[in-house]
BAFINU-799079 format. One record per residue (C-alpha): residue number from 1; x, y, z negated. Coordinates in nm, 2 decimals. Each point is the difference from the previous one (the first is absolute). Layout:
BEGIN
<k NUM&xx X&yy Y&zz Z>;
...
END
This chain:
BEGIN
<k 1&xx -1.06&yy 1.10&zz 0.61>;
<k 2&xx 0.01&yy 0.25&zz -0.24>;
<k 3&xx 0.14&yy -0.12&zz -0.40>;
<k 4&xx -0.30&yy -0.01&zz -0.23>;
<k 5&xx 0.19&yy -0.18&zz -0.28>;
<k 6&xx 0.16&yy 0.18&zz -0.32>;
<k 7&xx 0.29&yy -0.16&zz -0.20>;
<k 8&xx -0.23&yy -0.14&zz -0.26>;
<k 9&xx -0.22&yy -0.16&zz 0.24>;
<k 10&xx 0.31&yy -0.18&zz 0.15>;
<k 11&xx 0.14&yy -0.10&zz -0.35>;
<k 12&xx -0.28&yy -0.14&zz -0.13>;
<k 13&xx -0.12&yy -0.20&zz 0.32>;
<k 14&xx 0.35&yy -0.16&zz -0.01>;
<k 15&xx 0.00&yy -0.07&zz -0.36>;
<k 16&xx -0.29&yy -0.19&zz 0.08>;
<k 17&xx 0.12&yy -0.16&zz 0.30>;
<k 18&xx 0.28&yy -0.14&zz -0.27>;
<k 19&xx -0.24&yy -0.14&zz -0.26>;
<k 20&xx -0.21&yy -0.15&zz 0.25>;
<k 21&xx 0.37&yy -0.18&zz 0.18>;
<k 22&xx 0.11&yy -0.11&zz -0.39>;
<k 23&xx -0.37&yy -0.13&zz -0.07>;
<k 24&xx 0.05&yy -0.19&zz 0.31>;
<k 25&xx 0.36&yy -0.13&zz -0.05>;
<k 26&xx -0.08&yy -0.09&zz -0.32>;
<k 27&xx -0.31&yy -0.22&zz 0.11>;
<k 28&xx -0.23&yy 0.19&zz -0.23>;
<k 29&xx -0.22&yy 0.03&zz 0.30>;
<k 30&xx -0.04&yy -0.21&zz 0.29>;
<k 31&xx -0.20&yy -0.07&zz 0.28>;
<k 32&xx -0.24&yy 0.22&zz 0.18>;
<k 33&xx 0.00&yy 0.29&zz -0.24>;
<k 34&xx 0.43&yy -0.06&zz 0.00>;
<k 35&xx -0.03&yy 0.06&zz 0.39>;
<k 36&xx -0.24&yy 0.25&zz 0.00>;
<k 37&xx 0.20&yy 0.23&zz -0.26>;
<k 38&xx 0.31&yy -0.07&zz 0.12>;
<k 39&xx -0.11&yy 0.13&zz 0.36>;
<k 40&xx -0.15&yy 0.33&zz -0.22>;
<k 41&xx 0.32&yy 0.02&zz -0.15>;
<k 42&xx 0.16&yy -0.04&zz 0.41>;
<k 43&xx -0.21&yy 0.32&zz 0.06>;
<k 44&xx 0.11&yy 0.18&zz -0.30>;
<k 45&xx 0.36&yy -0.02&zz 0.05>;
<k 46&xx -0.06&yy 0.10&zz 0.37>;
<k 47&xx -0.25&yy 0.27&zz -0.07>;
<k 48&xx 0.27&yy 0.19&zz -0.26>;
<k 49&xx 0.30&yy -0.05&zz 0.27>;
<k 50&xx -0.19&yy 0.19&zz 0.28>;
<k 51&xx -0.13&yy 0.21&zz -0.27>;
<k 52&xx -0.40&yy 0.01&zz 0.13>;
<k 53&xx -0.28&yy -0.21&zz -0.10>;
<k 54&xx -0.24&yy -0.08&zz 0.33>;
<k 55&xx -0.31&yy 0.04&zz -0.27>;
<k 56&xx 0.08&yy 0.33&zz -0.09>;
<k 57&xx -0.07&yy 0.16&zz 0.34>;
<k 58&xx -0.36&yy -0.10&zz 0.01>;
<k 59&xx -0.06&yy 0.17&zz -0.28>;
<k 60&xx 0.18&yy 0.31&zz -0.02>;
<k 61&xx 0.25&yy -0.12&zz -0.31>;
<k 62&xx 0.36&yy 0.06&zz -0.05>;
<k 63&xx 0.19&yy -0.04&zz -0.30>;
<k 64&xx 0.33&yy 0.20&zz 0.12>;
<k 65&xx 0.06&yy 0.34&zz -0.11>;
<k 66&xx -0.05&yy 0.30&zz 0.20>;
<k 67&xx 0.28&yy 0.22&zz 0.12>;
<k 68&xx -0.04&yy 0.36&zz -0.01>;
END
């Protein structure tokens, strides 16, 4: 599993994952969408640990900077 993920990428996928947790925590959403985006924010947070987004693959994408 190669990383396809720049620094960017993984700041700004856990920014949201935090807006999405203080929306929730703060009962501004609720319900089905509150489950649904807090699993999307679950995936975030995972996907910028391990540094690779599953999506990416299919289509050739990586945000990470190439070393020369």
């Amino acid at each position: 599993m190669k990383k396809n993920m720049g620094t960017i990428d993984k700041v700004v996928r856990i920014l949201v994952a935090v807006v999405i947790t203080g929306l929730y925590f703060a009962n501004i959403i609720s319900g089905t969408v509150a489950i649904f985006l807090l699993i999307l924010a679950s995936v975030f947070i995972l996907t910028s640990f391990i540094s690779f987004c599953p999506l990416y693959l299919p289509f050739g994408l990586s945000t990470r900077k190439k070393r020369q």
